[in-house]
TORKOL-4160 file (C-alpha; in steps of 0.2 Angstrom, whole numbers, padded with zeros to 4 digits, m for minus):
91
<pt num="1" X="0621" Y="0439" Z="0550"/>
<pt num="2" X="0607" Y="0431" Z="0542"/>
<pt num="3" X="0590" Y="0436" Z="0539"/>
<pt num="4" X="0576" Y="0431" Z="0532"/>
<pt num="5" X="0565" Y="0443" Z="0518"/>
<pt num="6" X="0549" Y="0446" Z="0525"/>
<pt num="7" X="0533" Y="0447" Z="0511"/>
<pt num="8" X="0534" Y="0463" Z="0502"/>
<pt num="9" X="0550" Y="0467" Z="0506"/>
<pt num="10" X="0563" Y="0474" Z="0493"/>
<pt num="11" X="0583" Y="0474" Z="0494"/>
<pt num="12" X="0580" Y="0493" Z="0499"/>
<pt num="13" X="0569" Y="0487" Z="0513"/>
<pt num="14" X="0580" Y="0479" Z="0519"/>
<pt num="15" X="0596" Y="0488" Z="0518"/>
<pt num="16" X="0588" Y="0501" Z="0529"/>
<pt num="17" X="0581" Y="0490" Z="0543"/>
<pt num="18" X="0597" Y="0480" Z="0546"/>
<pt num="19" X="0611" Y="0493" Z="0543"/>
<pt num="20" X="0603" Y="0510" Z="0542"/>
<pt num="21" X="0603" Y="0516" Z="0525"/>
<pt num="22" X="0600" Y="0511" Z="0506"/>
<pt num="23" X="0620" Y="0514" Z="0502"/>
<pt num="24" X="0618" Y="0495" Z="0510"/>
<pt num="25" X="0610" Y="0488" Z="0495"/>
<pt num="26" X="0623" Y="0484" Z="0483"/>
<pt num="27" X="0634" Y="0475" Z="0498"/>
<pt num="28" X="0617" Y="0464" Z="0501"/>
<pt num="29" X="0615" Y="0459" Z="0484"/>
<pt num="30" X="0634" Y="0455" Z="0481"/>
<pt num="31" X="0633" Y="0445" Z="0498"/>
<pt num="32" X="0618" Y="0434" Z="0489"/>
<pt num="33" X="0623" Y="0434" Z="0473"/>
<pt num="34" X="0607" Y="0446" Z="0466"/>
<pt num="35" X="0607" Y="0462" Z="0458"/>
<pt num="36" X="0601" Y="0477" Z="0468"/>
<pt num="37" X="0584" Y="0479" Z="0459"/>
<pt num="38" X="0581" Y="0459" Z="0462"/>
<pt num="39" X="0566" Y="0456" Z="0475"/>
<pt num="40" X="0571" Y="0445" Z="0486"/>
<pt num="41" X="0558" Y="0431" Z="0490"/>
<pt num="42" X="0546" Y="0428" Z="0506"/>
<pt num="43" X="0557" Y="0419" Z="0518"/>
<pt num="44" X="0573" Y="0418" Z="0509"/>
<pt num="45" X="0588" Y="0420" Z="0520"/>
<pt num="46" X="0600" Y="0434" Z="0516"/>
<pt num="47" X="0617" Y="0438" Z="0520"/>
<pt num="48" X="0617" Y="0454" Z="0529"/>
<pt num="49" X="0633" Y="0461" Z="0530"/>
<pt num="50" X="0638" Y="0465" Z="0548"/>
<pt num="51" X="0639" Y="0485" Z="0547"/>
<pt num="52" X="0632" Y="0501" Z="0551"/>
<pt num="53" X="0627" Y="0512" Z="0536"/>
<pt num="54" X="0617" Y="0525" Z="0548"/>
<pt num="55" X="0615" Y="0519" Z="0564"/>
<pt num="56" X="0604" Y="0530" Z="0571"/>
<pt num="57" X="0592" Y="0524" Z="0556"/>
<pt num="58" X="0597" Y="0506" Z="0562"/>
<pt num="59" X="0590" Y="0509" Z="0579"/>
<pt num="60" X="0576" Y="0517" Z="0576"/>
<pt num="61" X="0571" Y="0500" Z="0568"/>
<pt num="62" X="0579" Y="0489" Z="0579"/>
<pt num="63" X="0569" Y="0499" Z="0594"/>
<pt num="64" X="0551" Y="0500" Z="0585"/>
<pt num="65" X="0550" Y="0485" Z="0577"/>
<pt num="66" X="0550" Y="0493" Z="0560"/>
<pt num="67" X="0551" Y="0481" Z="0546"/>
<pt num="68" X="0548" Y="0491" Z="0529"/>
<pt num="69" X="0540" Y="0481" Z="0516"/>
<pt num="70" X="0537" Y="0493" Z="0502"/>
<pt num="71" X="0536" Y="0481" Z="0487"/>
<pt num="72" X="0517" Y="0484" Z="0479"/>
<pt num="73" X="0505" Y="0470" Z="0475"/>
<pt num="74" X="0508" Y="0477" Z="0456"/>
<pt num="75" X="0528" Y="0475" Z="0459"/>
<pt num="76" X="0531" Y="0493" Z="0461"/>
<pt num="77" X="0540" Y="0501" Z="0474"/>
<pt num="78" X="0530" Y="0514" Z="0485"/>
<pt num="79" X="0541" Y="0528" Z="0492"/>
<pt num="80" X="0524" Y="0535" Z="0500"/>
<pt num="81" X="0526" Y="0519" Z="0511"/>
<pt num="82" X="0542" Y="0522" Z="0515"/>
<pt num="83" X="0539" Y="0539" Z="0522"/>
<pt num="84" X="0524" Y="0536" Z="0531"/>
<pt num="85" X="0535" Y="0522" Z="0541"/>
<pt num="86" X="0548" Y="0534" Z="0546"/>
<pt num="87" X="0539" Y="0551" Z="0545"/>
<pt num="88" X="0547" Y="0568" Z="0545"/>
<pt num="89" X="0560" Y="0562" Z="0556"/>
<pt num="90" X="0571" Y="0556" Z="0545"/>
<pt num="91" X="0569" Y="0568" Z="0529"/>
């Protein structure tokens, strides 16, 4: 599957929305040829690989629209985001 990296949105990010947990990370970046620290940039097309890390994580995003983007303006990564997206639910 492809996918393209919405504005703000780290390897992280998207590992989670697409299959359900970060473990997904290093399988994205090996797919695109980055390293998992790399920030993708706004509208580039990703490889996604086509499995389920967590796919109760994976739903909840597919069914609510969520789209994490928790890449700062100052290029640091917000984990307070990232848990106000997903509350308590997923702790």
């Amino acid at each position: 599957m492809k996918q393209k990296a919405s504005d703000s949105q780290t390897l992280l990010d998207i590992a989670v929305q697409h299959c359900g947990a970060w473990e997904a990370v290093t399988d994205i970046a090996a797919l695109n040829g980055m390293s998992p620290s790399e920030k993708p940039q706004k509208g580039m097309e990703l490889n996604i690989p086509d499995a389920s890390y967590n796919r109760t994580m994976q739903q909840y995003c597919t069914g609510n629209g969520v789209k994490p983007a928790t890449q700062s303006d100052a290029g640091e990564v917000s984990l307070h985001t990232f848990s106000r997206l997903f509350g308590n639910e997923f702790e």
